[in-house]
N, C-alpha and C positions, 0 to 999 in steps of 0.2 A: 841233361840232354846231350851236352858233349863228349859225354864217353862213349853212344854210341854212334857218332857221328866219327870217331877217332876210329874206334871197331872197322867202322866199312872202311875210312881208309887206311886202314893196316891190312884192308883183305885183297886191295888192289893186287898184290905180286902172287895171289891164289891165282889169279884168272890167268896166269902167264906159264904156269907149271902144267905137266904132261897131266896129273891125277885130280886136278882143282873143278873137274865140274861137277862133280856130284858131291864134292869139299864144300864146293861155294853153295851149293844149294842145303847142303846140312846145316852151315853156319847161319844163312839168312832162316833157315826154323830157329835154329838155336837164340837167335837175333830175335823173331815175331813171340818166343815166348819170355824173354828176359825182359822185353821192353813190358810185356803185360805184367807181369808182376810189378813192375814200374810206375803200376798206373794211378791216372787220377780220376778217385772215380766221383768227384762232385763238380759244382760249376767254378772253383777256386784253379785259379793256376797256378800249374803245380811244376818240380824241378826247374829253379828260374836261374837262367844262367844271362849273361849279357844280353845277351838278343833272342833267343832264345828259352821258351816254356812251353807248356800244353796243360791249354783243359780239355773237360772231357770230348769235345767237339776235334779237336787235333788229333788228340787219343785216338780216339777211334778209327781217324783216316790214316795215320802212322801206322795203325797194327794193320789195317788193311790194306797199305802202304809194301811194307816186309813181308805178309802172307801170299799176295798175288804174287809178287816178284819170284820168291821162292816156287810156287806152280809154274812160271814161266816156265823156269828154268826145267822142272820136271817133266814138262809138256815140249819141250824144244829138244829130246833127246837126240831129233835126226839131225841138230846141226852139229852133232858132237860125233854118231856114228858115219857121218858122211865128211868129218874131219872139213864144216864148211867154215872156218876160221871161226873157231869155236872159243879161241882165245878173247877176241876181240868182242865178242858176240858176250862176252862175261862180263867185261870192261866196261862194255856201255850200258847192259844192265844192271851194274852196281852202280855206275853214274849219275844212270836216272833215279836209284834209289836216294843218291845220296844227294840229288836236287830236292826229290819229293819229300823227303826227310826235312830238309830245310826250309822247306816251303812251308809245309801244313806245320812248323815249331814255329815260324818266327812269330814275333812279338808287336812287327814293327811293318809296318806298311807299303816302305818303299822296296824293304827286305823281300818282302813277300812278292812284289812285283818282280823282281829282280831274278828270283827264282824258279816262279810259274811263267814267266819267259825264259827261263834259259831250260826247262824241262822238256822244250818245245826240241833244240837239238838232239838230245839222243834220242828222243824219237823219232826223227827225221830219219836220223842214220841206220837204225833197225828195219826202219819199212823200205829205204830205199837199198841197204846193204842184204836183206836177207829175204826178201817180199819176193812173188814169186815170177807179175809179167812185167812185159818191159814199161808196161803204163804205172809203174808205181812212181818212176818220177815224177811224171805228170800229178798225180798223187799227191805227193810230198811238197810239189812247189805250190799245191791248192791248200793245202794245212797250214803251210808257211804263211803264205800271204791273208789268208783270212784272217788269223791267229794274228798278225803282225799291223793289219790295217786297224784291228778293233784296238790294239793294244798301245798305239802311242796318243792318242787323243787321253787313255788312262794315266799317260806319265806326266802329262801334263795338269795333268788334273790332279794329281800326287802333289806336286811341285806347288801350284796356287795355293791347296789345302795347305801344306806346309807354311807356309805365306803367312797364311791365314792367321792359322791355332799354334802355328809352332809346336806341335808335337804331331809325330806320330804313329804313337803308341794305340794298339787296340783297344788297352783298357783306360783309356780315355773316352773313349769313342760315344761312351753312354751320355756326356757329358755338351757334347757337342751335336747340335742341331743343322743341317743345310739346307737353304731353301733356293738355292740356284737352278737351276734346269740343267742347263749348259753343263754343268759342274756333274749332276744325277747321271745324265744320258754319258760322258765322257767317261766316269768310274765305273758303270753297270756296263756296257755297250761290249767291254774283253770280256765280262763271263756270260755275258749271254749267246757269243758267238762260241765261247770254248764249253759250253753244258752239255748239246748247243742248242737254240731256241730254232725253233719252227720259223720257216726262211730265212735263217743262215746257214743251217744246218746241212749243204748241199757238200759241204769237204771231208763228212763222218764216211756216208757211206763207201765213198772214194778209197779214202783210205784206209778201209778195215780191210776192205776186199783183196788192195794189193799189199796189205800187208803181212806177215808172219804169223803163227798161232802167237807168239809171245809179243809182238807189235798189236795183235787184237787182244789180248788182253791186259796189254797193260791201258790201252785208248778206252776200252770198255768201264777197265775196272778202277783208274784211278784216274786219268786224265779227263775224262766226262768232270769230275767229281770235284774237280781244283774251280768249276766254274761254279759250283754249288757254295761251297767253301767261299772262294771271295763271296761270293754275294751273302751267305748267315753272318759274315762280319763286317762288311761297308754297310747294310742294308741299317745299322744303328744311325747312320747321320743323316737316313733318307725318313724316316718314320713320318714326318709331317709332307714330305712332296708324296707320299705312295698313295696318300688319296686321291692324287688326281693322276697318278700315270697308272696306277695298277690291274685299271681297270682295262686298260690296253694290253696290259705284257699278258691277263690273268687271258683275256677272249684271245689270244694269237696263243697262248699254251694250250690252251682248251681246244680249241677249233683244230689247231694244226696236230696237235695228238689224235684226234680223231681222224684227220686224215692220214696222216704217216701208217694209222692203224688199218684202212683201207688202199693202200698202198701197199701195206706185209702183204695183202692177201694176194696180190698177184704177180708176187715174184717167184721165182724158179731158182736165184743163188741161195742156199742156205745163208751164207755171210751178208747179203748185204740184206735176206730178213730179219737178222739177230740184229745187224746194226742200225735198221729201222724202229725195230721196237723198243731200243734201245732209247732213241728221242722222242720216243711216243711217254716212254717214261720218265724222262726228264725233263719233259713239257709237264707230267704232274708237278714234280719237286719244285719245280719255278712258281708254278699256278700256286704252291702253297708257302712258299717264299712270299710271295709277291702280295700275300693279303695281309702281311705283318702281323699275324697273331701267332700265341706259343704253340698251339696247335700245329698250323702250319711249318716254323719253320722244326719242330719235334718230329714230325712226319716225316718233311724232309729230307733229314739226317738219317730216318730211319731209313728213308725207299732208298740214300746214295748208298750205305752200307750195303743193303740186300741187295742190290742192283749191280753192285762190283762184284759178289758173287756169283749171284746166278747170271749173269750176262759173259764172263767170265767163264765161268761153267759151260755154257751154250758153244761159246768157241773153240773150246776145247774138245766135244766133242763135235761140230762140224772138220774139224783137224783131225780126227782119230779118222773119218771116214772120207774127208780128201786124201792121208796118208794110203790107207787101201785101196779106192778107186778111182785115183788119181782126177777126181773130179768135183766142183762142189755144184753140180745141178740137181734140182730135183729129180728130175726125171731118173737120170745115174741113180741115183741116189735111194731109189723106193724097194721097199720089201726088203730093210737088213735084217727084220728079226727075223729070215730065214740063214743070215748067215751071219749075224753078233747075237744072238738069243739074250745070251747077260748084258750085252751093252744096250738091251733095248730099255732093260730096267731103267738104268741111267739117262737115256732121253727122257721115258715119262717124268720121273723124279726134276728133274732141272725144267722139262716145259712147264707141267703142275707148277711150281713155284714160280718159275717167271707170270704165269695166270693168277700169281696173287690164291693160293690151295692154300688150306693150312695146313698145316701147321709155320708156314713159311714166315718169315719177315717183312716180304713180301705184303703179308696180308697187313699184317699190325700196321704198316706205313701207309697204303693205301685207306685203310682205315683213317687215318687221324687226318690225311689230305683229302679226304671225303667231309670230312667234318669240319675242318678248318673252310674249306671252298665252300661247303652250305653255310655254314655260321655266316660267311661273306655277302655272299646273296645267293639264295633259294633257286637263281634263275640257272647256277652252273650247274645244277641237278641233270639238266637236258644230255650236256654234254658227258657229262662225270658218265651218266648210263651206259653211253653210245660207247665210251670212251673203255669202261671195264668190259662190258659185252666184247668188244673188238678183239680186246687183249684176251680174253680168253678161247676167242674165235682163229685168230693169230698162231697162238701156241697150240690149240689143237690140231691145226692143218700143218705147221710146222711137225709135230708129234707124226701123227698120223701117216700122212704123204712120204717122212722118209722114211717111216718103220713098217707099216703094210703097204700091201698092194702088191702089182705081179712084181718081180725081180727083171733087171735087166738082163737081157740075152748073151751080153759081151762078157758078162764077167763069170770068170771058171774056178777063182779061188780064193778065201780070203781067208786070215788069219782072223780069230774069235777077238781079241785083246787080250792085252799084255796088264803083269798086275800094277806096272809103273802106273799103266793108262786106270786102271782102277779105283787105285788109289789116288791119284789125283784127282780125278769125279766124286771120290766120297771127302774128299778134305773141302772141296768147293762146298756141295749139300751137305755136310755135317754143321759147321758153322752156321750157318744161314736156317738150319733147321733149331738151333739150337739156343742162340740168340734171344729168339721169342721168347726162352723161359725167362730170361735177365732182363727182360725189355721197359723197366725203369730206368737203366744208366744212360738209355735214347732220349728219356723224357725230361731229364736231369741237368742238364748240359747251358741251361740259360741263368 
């Protein structure tokens, strides 16, 4: 694992030379496919160095870790053509790589805390450094502090735990049982505010909006995902309290998913509907988190994989057409397949899978957290309905709204896309389409 932790920083002095940005985005592919050959593909961990290993559960968020970073960087070409410190814009996307790298390797508990707090700065510095109004501050101090209030009640809860067991190693963890409350709510309470759950969740939309294409995609597609992650590996010491809290976190994921999903429906920003249903979906992965069975947390694993994609995906193309029309409203926004015909393909392609279509990912997860949530009680069927109907009510009008209808009157020209922008919508949907055939190595992982 520490070789390519050494890799990223030996690439630091790329990001400082005149010809390193499209260097550094070649190396981070070169980087997402060395690591996969790398890999491990059973529940054993695997390359164990000091504090650092991965099994298949790190795996997976590592390679989708390197992959999205790499799209960033491919989808962020105007900070390079507009010379808007594109050096530094490198810097702190290799950074956050090389937190999140460390984050989903470590072995070790307090490690892990250490690191999924400080992944929290360069993000800060992307949305407030390269975001586009001047409320991105505003923004950024609301991410901050949410993120920050949930997070130290966890370090102390770290600390007791250590107390406690004297170790704290992950793979211990099967081994050790907690029946404290106090102790539940302080270690769960950082990642349900960083997924984020249904009313906490008030700092997502915020900051996607005044954020950058590559600040929305890296929040979409891996920061969502570090709350999922803490919670499939703490959630070993909670197994006997989840019978009596789960039935709370599971009705506040259910319930508030269904509404966040009534809420898509009448917004007018492209960005902050992607980043609604963004928690509309991550109130599933919790809901099947939260019933402790394999089903649930395999599902999971599976909807955060497809969901850093295509959510990911979504952003980058709401970016391709605020790049054009310098605007991201619906209204702006309606009738482009008269003037991107091929980029319309790419919307239906990415809304279809965000609706859970198949051949997607998408589906296979929602499946197994369909089945996991009924195995649990019969009674979440109500919501689960209301809750897929929504999402695929959501992505149609999303679809629809800005692809047909009449054209606005202001605008007199627009450029089709570019095969950069192409090619980066088919790296998004290829994965995510492709997955499914492998979709054992999802189910494997425990």
């Amino acid at each position: 694992m520490l070789k390519l932790l050494l890799m990223m920083f030996f690439m630091i002095p790329l990001c400082f030379i005149k010809s390193g940005f499209w260097l550094l985005q070649f190396m981070f592919m070169v980087m997402s496919f060395v690591f996969m050959f790398m890999g491990s593909f059973n529940y054993i961990w695997m390359n164990i160095t000091y504090f650092m290993g991965a099994d298949l559960l790190s795996f997976g968020l590592i390679l989708l870790s390197f992959w999205i970073c790499m799209l960033m960087i491919m989808a962020s070409s105007g900070v390079f053509m507009k010379n808007n410190f594109y050096n530094l814009f490198l810097f702190f996307v290799l950074v956050l790589m090389i937190l999140l790298y460390c984050t989903f390797s470590s072995m070790n508990l307090f490690l892990f805390y250490l690191f999924f707090e400080s992944s929290l700065i360069p993000t800060l510095i992307l949305i407030m450094g390269w975001g586009y109004q001047p409320e991105r501050l505003q923004a950024g101090i609301y991410l901050l502090f949410y993120t920050l209030f949930a997070s130290l009640p966890m370090m102390v809860g770290i600390f007791y735990y250590y107390n406690y067991y004297m170790s704290l190693n992950f793979f211990f963890f099967n081994n050790f049982y907690n029946f404290n409350i106090y102790m539940y709510i302080s270690m769960v309470f950082a990642f349900l505010v960083k997924m984020p759950m249904f009313l906490v969740h008030l700092w997502l939309p915020s900051a996607h909006v005044e954020a950058p294409v590559s600040g929305s995609m890296i929040l979409a597609g891996i920061l969502l995902k570090l709350g999922g992650y803490g919670l499939l590996r703490v959630m070993n010491l909670f197994i006997y309290m989840g019978k009596y809290t789960s039935p709370l976190f599971i009705s506040i994921s259910l319930v508030g998913g269904f509404m966040v999903s009534l809420m898509c429906l009448r917004q007018t920003d492209l960005k902050i509907l992607i980043a609604y249903s963004s928690v509309a979906h991550m109130g599933m992965v919790l809901g099947g988190i939260m019933t402790l069975n394999y089903w649930g947390f395999c599902g999971a694993y599976m909807m955060m994989m497809a969901h850093g994609l295509c959510s990911s995906g979504l952003f980058c193309l709401a970016n391709i057409s605020y790049e054009r029309l310098n605007s991201r409203s619906m209204f702006m926004n309606s009738g482009l397949i008269n003037l991107m015909p091929s980029m319309t393909l790419w919307w239906f392609l990415l809304s279809s899978s965000n609706m859970a279509a198949p051949p997607s990912m998408n589906l296979l997860g929602e499946v197994s957290l369909l089945n996991s949530l009924m195995s649990w009680t019969w009674f979440s069927m109500f919501f689960l309905m209301l809750l897929f109907f929504f999402s695929a009510v959501y992505s149609l009008y999303l679809y629809s709204f800005s692809q047909h209808g009449k054209i606005y009157s202001g605008m007199y020209s627009c450029s089709s896309g570019f095969i950069r922008e192409y090619l980066l919508l088919f790296l998004h949907w290829f994965p995510l389409n492709l997955l499914i055939l492998k979709s054992n190595l999802f189910m494997l992982w425990i």
